[in-house]
C-alpha positions in Angstrom: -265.0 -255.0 44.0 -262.8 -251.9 44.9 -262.9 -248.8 42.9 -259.0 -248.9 43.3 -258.7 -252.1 40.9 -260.2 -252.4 37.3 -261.3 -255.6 35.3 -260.6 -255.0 31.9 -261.7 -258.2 29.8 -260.6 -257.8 26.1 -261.5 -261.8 24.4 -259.4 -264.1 26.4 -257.4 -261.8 28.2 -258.5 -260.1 31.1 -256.7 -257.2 32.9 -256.6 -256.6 36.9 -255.6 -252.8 36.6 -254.5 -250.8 40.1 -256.2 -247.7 39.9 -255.0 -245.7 43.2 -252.7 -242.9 41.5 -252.8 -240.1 43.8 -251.7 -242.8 46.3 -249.3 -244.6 43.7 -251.3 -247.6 44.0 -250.9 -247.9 47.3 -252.9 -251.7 48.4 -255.1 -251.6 50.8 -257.3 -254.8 52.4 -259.9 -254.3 50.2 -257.9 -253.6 47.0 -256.2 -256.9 48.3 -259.7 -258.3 48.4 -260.2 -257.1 44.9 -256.8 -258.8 43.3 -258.0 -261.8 44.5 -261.5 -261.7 43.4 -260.2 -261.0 39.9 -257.8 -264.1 39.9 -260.6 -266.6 41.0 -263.2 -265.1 38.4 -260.2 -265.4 35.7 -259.3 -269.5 37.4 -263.7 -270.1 37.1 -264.1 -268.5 33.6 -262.7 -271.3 31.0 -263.3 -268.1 28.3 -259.8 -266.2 29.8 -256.4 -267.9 29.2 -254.2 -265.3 30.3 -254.1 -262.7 33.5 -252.3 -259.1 32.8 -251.1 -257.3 35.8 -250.7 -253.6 35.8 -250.9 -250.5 37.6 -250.1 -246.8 35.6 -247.8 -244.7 36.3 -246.6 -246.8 38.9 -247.6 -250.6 39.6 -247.6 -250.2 43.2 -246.1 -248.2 46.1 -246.7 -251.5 48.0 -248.7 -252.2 51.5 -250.5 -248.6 52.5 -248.4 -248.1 55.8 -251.7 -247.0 57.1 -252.9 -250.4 57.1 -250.2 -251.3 59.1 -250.1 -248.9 61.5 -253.7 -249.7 62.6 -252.6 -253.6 63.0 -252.6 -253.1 66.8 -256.2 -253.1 66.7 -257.0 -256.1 64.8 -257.1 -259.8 66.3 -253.7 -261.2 65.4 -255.2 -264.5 64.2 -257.5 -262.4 62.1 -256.1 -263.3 57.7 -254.2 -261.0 56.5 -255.8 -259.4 53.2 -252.3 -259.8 51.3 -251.8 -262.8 52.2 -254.7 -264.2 51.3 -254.2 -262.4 47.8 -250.8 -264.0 47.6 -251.6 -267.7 48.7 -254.5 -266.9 45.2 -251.8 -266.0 43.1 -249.8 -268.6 44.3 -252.0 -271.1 43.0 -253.2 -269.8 40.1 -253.5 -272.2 37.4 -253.0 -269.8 34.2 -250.2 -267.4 33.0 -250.1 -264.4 34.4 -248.2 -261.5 32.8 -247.3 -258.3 35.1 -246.4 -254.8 33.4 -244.2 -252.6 35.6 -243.6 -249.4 35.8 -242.8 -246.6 38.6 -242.8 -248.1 41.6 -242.9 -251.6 42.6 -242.1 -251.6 46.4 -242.6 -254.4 48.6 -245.1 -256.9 48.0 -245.1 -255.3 44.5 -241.7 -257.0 43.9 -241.9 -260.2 45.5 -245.6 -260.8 43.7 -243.7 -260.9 40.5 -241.8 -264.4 41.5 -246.0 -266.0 41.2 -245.7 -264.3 37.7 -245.2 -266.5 34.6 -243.8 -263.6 32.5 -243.1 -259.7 33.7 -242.4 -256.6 31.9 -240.5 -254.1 33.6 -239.6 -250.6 32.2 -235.9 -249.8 32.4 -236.4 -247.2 34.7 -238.6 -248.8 37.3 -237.7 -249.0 41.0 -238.3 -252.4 42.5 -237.0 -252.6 46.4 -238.2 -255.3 49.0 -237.7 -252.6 51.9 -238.9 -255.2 54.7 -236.1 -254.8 56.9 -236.3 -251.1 56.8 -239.8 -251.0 58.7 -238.9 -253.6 61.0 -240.5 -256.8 58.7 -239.6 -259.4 56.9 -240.3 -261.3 53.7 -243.4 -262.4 52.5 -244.5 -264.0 49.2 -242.0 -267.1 49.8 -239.6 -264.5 48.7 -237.1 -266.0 51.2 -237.0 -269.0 49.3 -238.0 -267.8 45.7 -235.6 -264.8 45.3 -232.4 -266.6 46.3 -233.5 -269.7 44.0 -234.2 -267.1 40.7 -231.6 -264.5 41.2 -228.7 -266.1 43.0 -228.4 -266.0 47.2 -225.6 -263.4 47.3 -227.7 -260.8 45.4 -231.0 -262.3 47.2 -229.6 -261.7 50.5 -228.1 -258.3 49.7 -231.4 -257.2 48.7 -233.7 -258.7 51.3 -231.6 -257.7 54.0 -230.3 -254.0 53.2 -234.0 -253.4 51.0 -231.7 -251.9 48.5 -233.7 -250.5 45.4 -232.9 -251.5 42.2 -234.1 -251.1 38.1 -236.2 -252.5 36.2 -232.8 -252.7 33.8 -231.2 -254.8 36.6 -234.3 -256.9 37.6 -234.2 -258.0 34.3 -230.5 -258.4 34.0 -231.0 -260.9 37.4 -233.8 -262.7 36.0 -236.5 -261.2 37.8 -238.0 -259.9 34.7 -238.2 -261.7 31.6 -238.0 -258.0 29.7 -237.1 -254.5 30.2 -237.9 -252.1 28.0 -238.5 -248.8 27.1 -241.3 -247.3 29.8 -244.2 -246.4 26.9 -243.0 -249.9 25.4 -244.3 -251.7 28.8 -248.3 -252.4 27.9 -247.3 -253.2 24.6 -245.0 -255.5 25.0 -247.0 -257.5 28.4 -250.3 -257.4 26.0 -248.0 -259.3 22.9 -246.5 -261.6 24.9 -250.0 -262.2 26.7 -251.5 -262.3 23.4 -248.9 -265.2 22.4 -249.8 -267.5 25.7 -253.7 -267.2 25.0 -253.1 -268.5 21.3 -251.6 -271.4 22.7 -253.4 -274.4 23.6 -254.9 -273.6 27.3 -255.0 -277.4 28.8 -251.0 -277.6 27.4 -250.0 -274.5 29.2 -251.5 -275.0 31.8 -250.2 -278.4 32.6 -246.9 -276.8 31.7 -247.4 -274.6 34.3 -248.1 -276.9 37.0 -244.9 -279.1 35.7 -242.8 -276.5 36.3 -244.2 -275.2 40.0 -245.1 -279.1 41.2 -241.5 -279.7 42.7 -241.4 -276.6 45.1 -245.2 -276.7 45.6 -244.7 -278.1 49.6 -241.5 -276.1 50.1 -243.3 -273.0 48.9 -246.1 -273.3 50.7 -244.1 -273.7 54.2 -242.0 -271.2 53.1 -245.3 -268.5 53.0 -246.4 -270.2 56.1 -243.4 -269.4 58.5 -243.2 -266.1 56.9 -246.7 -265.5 57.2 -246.3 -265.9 60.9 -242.8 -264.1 61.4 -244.4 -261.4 59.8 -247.4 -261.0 61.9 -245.3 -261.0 65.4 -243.5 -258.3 63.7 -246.1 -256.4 62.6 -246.9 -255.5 66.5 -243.6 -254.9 67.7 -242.4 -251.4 69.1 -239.3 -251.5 66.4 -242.3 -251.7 63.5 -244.5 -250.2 64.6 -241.9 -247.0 65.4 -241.1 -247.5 61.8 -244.5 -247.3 60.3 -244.9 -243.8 62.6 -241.5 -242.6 61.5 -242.6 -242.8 57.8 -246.0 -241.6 58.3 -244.7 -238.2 59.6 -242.3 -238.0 56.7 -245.6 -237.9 54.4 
């Protein structure tokens, strides 16, 4: 388990906490590794009904351009650490609830469309920036986005890697609540609280109900994008990206 990400376990909720502040939470392979760790012990252990998301500050800056950077010098059929974590979540059989706050860039976005429930604070800055460093979208976002907010606003986003508020994302239907930004934790953990009193074998099946008809086109939607996004991680346009950005910090 990574230092960078924290189990919390309080009854039948348990907490996968991103703990990387000097770096904004920054996700690296292992804290990838981590995430995904968490969810299965959470999916084994019949004891936790609900799954709380959260970083601090910030809930995460998004993939540490580092990482990708250093692609060039792994096999290219080698699995990638988020998406790994993100097929996990994909399929996770119990709610999860995500609290945001700061910064939730990238893969920190597009992992809230696998959430069952989010809390964002009003002043939180979501942006899918893919295009900007030379990528494209992962997470099935290409699919899921334009299905849950509309394809006008989708494609805006995706393509231009606009930011945009908490406030809005809640306003599009990416959230199910904004809030205030010390309201955030409080308001996740009651509406986690709520799910676990429920009964477990219910929710869960209403879960699955509700995922079941876009189960296939999901999955080949993370599969083609999965693959675009691994030629692209090697090309000279990315790659210039990821060095352009690096020298800004």
């Amino acid at each position: 388990m990574s230092e960078h990400v924290l189990i919390e376990r309080e009854d039948a909720l348990l907490t996968i906490r991103l703990n990387r502040p000097e770096k904004k939470n920054a996700l690296t392979r292992a804290i990838y590794g981590a995430m995904a760790e968490g969810l299965m012990q959470a999916a084994a252990d019949d004891g936790v009904r609900v799954v709380i998301l959260a970083g601090g500050t910030d809930f995460t800056a998004g993939n540490d351009i580092t990482d990708f950077a250093a692609v060039g010098d792994r096999p290219a059929t080698e699995p990638g650490a988020a998406f790994s974590f993100l097929e996990t979540i994909m399929g996770f059989p119990k709610p999860v609830v995500a609290a945001v706050r700061g910064y939730a860039v990238g893969i920190g976005t597009t992992m809230l469309l696998h959430c069952d429930a989010v809390v964002a604070s009003e002043t939180a800055r979501l942006q899918m920036p893919f295009t900007r460093l030379g990528l494209v979208p992962e997470a099935g976002s290409s699919m899921l986005l334009p299905a849950r907010i509309g394809p006008a606003r989708a494609n805006w986003l995706l393509l231009s890697g606009a930011a945009f508020s908490g406030a809005e994302a809640a306003a599009y239907g990416l959230a199910t609540r904004a809030v205030p930004d010390n309201e955030v934790e409080p308001a996740a953990l009651e509406m986690a609280h709520t799910l676990a009193a429920l009964p477990p074998g219910s929710v869960a099946e209403t879960k699955r109900l509700i995922r079941a008809p876009h189960a296939a086109a999901l999955a080949e939607a993370m599969a083609a994008e999965r693959v675009a996004f691994g030629e692209r991680l090697r090309t000279a346009e990315a790659q210039a990206a990821f060095a352009g950005f690096l020298k800004k910090k």
